[in-house]
DRENTITOR-761618 format. One line per 8 residues: number of its first residue (from 0); their letters; for each residue x, y, z of C-alpha. Coordinates in nm, 2 decimals. Layout:
// DRENTITOR-761618
NUM	A	X,Y,Z ~ ...;
END
This chain:
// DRENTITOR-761618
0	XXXXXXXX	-2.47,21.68,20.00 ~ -2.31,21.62,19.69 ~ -1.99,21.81,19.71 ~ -1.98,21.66,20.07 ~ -1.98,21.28,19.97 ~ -1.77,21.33,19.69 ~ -1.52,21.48,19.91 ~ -1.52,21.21,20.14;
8	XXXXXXXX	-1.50,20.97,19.89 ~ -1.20,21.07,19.74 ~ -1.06,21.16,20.11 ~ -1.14,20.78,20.23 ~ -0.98,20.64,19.89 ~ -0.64,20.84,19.93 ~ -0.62,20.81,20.35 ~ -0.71,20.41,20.31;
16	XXXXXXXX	-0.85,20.44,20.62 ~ -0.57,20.60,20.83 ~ -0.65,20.84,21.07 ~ -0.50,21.17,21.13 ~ -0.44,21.25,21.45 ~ -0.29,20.87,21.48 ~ 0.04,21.01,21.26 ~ 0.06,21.33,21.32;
24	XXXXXXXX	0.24,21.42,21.66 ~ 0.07,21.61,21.93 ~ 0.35,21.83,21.91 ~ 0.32,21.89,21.54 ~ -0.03,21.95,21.62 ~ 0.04,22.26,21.92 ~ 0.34,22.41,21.69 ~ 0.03,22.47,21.43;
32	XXXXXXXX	-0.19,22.62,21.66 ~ 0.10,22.84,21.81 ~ 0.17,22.96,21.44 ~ -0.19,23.16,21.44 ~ -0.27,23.50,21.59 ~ -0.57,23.51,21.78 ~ -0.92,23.48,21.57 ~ -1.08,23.82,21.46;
40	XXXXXXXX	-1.41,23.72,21.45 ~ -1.61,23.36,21.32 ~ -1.53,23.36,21.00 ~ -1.15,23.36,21.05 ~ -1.21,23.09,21.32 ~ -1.37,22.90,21.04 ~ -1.09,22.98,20.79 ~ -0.80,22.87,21.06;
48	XXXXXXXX	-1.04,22.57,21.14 ~ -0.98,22.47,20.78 ~ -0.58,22.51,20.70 ~ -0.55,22.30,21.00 ~ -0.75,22.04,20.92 ~ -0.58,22.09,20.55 ~ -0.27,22.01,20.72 ~ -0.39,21.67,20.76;
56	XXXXXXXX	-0.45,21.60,20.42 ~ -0.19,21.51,20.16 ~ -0.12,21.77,19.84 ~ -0.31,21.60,19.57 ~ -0.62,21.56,19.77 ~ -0.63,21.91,19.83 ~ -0.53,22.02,19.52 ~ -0.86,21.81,19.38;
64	XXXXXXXX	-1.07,21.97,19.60 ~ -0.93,22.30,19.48 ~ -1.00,22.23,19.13 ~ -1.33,22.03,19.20 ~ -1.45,22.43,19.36 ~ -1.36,22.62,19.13 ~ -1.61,22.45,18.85 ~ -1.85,22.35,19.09;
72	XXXXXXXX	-1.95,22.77,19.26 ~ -2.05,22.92,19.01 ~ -2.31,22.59,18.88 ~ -2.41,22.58,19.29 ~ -2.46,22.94,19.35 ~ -2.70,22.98,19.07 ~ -2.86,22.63,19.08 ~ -2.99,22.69,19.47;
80	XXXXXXXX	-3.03,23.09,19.38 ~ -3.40,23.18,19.55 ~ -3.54,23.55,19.67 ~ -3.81,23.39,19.91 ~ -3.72,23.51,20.23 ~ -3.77,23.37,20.56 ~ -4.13,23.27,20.71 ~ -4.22,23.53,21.01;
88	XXXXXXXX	-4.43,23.48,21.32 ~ -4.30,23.22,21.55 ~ -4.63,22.97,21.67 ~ -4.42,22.76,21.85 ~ -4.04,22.74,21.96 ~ -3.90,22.53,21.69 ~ -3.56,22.39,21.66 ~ -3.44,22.20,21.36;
96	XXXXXXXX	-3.18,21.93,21.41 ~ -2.90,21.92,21.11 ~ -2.75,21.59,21.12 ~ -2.70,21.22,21.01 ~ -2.96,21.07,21.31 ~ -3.32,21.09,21.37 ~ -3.20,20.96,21.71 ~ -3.34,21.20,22.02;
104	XXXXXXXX	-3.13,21.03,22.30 ~ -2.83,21.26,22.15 ~ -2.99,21.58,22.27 ~ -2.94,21.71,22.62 ~ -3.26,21.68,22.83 ~ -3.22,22.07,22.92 ~ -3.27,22.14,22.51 ~ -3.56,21.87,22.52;
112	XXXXXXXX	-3.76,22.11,22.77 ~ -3.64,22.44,22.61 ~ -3.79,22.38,22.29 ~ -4.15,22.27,22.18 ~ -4.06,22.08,21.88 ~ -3.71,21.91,21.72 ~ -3.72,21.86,21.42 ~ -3.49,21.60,21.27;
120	XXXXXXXX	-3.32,21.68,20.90 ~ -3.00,21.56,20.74 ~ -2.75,21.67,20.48 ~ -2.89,21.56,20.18 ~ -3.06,21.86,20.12 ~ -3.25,22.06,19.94 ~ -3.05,22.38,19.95 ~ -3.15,22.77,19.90;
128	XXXXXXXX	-2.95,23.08,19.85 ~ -3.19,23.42,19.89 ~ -3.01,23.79,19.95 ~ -2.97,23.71,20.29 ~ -2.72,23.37,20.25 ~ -2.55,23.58,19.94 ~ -2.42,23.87,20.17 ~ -2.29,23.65,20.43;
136	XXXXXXXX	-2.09,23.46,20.12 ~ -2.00,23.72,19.97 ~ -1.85,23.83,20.29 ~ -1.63,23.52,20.26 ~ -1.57,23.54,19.92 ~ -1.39,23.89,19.92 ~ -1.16,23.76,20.19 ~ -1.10,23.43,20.12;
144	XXXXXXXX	-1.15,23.37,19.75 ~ -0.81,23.22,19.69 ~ -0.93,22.92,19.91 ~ -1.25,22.81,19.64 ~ -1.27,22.47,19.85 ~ -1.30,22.68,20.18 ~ -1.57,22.88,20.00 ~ -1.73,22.67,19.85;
152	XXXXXXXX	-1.80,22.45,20.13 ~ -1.89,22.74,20.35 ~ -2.19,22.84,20.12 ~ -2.30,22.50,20.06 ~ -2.34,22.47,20.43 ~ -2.52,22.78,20.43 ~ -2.76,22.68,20.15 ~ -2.87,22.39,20.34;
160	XXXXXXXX	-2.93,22.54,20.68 ~ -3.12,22.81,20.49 ~ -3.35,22.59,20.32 ~ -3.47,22.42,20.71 ~ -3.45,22.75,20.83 ~ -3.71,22.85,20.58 ~ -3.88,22.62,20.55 ~ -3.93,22.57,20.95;
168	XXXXXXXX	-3.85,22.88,21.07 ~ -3.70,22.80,21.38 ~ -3.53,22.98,21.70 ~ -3.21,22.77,21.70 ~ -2.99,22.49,21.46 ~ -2.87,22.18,21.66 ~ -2.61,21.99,21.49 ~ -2.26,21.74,21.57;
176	XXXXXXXX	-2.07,22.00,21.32 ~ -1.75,22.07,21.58 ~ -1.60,21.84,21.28 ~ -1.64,22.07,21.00 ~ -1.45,22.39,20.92 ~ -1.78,22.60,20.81 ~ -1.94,22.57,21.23 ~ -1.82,22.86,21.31;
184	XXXXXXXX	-1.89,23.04,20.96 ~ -2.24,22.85,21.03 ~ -2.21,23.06,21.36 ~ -2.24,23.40,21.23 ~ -2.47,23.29,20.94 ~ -2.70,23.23,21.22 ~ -2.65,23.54,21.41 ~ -2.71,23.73,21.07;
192	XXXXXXXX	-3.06,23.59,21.07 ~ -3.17,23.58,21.43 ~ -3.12,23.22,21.56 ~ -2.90,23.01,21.74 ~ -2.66,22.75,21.67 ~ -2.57,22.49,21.90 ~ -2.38,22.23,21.88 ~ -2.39,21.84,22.04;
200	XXXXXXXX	-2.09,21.60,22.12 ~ -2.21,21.28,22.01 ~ -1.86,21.04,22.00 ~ -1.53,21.05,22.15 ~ -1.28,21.35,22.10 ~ -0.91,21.29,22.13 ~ -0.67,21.58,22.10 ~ -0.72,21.69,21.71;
208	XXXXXXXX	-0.66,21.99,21.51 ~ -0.99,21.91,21.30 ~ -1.14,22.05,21.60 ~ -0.96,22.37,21.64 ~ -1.12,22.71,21.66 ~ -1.46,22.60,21.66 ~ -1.73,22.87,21.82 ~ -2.05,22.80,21.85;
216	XXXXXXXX	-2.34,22.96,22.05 ~ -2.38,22.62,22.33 ~ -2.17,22.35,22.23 ~ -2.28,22.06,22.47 ~ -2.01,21.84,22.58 ~ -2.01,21.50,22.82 ~ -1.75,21.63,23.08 ~ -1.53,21.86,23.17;
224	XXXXXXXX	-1.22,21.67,23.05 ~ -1.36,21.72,22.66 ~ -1.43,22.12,22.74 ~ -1.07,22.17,22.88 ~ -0.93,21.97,22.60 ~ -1.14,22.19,22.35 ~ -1.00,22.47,22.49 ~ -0.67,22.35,22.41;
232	XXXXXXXX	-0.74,22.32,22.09 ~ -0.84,22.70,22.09 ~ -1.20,22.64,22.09 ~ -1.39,22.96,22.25 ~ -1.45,22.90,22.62 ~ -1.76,23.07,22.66 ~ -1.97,22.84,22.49 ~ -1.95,22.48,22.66;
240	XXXXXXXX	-2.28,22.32,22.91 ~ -2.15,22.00,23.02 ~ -2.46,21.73,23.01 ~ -2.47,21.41,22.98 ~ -2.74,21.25,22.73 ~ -2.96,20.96,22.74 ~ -2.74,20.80,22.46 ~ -2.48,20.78,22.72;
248	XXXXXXXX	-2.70,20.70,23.02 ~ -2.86,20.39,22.86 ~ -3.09,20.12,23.05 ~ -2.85,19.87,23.16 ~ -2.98,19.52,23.31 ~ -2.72,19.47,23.58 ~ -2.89,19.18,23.75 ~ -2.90,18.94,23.47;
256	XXXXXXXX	-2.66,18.63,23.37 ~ -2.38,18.76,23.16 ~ -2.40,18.58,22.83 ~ -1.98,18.68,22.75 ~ -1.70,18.73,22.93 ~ -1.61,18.98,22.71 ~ -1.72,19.19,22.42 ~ -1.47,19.36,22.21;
264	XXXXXXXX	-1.62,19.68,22.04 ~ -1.45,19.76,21.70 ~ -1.39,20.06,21.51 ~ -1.20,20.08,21.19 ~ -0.97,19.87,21.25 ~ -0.76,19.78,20.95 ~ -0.75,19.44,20.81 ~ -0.42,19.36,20.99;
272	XXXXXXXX	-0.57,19.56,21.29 ~ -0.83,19.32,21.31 ~ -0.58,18.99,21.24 ~ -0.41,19.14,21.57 ~ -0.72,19.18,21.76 ~ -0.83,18.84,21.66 ~ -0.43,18.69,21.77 ~ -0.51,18.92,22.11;
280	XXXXXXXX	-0.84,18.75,22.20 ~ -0.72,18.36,22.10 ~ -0.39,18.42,22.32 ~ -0.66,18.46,22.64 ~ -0.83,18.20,22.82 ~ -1.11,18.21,22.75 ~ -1.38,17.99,22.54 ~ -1.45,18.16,22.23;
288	XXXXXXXX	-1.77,18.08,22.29 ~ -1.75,18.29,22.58 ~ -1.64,18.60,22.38 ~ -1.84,18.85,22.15 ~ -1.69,19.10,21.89 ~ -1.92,19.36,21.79 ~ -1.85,19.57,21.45 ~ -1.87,19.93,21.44;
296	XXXXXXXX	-2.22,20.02,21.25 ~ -2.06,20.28,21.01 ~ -1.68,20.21,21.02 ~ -1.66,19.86,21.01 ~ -1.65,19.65,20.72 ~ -1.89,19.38,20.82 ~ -1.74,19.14,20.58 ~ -1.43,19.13,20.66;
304	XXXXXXXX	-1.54,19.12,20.99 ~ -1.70,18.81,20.92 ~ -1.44,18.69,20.80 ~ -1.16,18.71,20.99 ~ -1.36,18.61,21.30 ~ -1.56,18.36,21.18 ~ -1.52,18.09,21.48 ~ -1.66,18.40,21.72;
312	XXXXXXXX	-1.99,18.50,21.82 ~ -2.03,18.81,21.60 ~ -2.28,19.08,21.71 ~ -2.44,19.32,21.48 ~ -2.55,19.68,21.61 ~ -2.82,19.66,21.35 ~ -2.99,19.35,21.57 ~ -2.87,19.40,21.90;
320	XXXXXXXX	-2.90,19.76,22.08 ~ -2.61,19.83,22.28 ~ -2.75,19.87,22.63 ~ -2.83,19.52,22.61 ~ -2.53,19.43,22.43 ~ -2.40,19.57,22.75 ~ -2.64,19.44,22.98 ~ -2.51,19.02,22.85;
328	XXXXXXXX	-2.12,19.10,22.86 ~ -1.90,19.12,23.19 ~ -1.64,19.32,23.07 ~ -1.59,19.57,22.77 ~ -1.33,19.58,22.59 ~ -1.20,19.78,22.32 ~ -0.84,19.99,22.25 ~ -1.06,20.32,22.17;
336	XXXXXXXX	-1.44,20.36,22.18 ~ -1.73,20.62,22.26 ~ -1.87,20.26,22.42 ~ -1.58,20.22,22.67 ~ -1.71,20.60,22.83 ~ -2.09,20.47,22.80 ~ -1.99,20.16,22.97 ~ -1.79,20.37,23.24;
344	XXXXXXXX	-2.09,20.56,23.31 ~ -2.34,20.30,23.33 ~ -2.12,20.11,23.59 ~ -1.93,19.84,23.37 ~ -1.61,19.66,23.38 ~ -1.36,19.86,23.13 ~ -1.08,19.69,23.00 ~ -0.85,19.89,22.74;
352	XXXXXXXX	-0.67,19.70,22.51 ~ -0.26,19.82,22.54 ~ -0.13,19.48,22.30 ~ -0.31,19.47,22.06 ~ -0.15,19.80,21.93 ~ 0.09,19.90,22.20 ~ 0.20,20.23,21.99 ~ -0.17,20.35,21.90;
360	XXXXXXXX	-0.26,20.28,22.32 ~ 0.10,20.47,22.39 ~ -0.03,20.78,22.17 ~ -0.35,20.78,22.32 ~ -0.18,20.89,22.61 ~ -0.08,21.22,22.45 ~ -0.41,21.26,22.26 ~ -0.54,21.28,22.61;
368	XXXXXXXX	-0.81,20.99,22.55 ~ -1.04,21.01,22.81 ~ -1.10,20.68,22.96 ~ -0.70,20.69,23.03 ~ -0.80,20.92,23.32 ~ -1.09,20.73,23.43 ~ -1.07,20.41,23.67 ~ -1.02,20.09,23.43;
376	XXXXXXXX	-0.79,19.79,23.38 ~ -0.58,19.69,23.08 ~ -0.57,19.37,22.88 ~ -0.18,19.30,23.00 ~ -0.27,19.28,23.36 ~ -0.56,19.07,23.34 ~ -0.57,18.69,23.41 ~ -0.89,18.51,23.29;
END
């Protein structure tokens, strides 16, 4: 999606990598969910969804995205303009999956059986706008048109779900859009036209205004810790099914020789984050042969990876898959990780990393990280 990536580019370039929820207070974050009256209906979820993730986001990027929407909707809405309507007759129960993985072992095994087919689509497009899509934005339009990024964004989200719907005329949308301030807008798109929309956790949550507000018809989640902390972020309680997928239950080898003592999982870490990490791992005692740091396959810059821990083994999620990067190491390490809660459920050692960055591991306590609450050891107390 074009005005997606350009967004993010610009976002990445002016954040440099920082995340939000790391510097903004968890009590910042509740005083901005107490200043909001209760949602009317989806699309004011959507709209509060959005001026609190906008409070993230410093005044020049937003005032660029502003200015960026109000050229771009008029060349959109008539570029993806079409009047053919939607495909009728249902042969077989259809869902189409709207994300960035063809990957199936995201999807609960209870949506495997309900539908016949998933189909697998991503963001890049194409997009459509018939009579239908034009109502529901011109719905947002008339209340919201003094927020052209808000608008924008909504009806570019509903140009591309048209198009699959369309074109595959399906009974339900899956997607991992919790993130995004058009899900529940996407919501009551969906209910306009006749299907469902339901939504899959596929990575660790933290306590985080991006996620406010967000409705969806199922929204899947791995445990009840992530529903009651959704909840706290004023996501509709009616729509969580805790399951736990098959990317989180992975084929583990526990009877085999451990190749490492430890792996260390990255995220996106910082150059001097990773410096740190790399004075962490030399101050234990352990043979470096012994250790194994494995980069993050999206956030990670593999080159400065390389770099700074050259005299490591290095493992790249490209070559090695991680249930058996998890089958050769004894313990798992990292300071924050979707892997340290995939290792916890497949029975492995979890070690959280508290020196690394002892003020990031101290605000993970009141960002309610998961694994905090779940039985593990941390890197001070350990004696190799």
């Amino acid at each position: 999606m074009l005005i997606n990536n350009l967004a993010k580019k610009i976002q990445n370039k002016i954040l440099k990598g920082n995340q939000p929820f790391f510097f903004m207070s968890v009590e910042f974050q509740k005083k901005i969910l107490k200043s909001f009256k209760a949602p009317s209906d989806l699309l004011e979820r959507s709209y509060y969804q959005y001026l609190c993730q906008m409070k993230q986001l410093p005044l020049g990027l937003k005032l660029i995205q502003s200015l960026t929407a109000i050229f771009l909707t008029p060349y959109f809405y008539f570029k993806y303009s079409n009047d053919n309507g939607m495909t009728t007759g249902k042969i077989k129960k259809v869902a189409v999956f709207i994300s960035g993985t063809k990957d199936i072992s995201y999807v609960p095994r209870t949506l495997k059986d309900e539908f016949d087919e998933i189909i697998f689509c991503d963001y890049s497009g194409p997009y459509q706008l018939t009579a239908q899509e034009k109502r529901v934005i011109k719905q947002i339009y008339l209340r919201y048109w003094y927020k052209p990024y808000f608008c924008l964004k909504c009806m570019m989200k509903i140009a591309l779900y048209a198009n699959q719907v369309y074109k595959n005329n399906p009974c339900a949308v899956l997607t991992f859009g919790e993130f995004s301030f058009t899900s529940s807008a996407l919501t009551f798109y969906c209910r306009e036209i006749g299907i469902k929309h339901i939504n899959i956790m596929h990575g660790e949550k933290l306590f985080n205004i991006r996620d406010s507000f967000v409705k969806f018809d199922q929204y899947y989640v791995w445990d009840q810790h992530y529903m009651n902390l959704l909840v706290s972020l004023l996501a509709d309680k009616g729509q969580f099914k805790i399951e736990v997928p098959e990317m989180v239950k992975l084929d583990i080898k526990k009877k085999i020789k451990h190749k490492y003592e430890l792996t260390y999982y990255l995220g996106g870490e910082s150059e001097k984050e990773l410096m740190n990490i790399r004075s962490t791992l030399l101050g234990r005692n352990i043979p470096r042969e012994r250790i194994c740091v494995r980069f993050h396959p999206r956030y990670s810059d593999k080159t400065q990876v390389s770099r700074i821990f050259s005299n490591f083994n290095i493992e790249n999620p490209d070559e090695v898959p991680l249930n058996i990067s998890l089958s050769q190491t004894k313990c798992v390490i990292s300071l924050y990780s979707t892997v340290l809660f995939q290792a916890f459920k497949n029975g492995k050692e979890i070690i959280i990393d508290d020196i690394t960055d002892s003020e990031k591991y101290e605000k993970l306590k009141k960002l309610r990280y998961i694994m905090l609450i779940k039985p593990h050891l941390r890197l001070s107390e350990i004696q190799f």
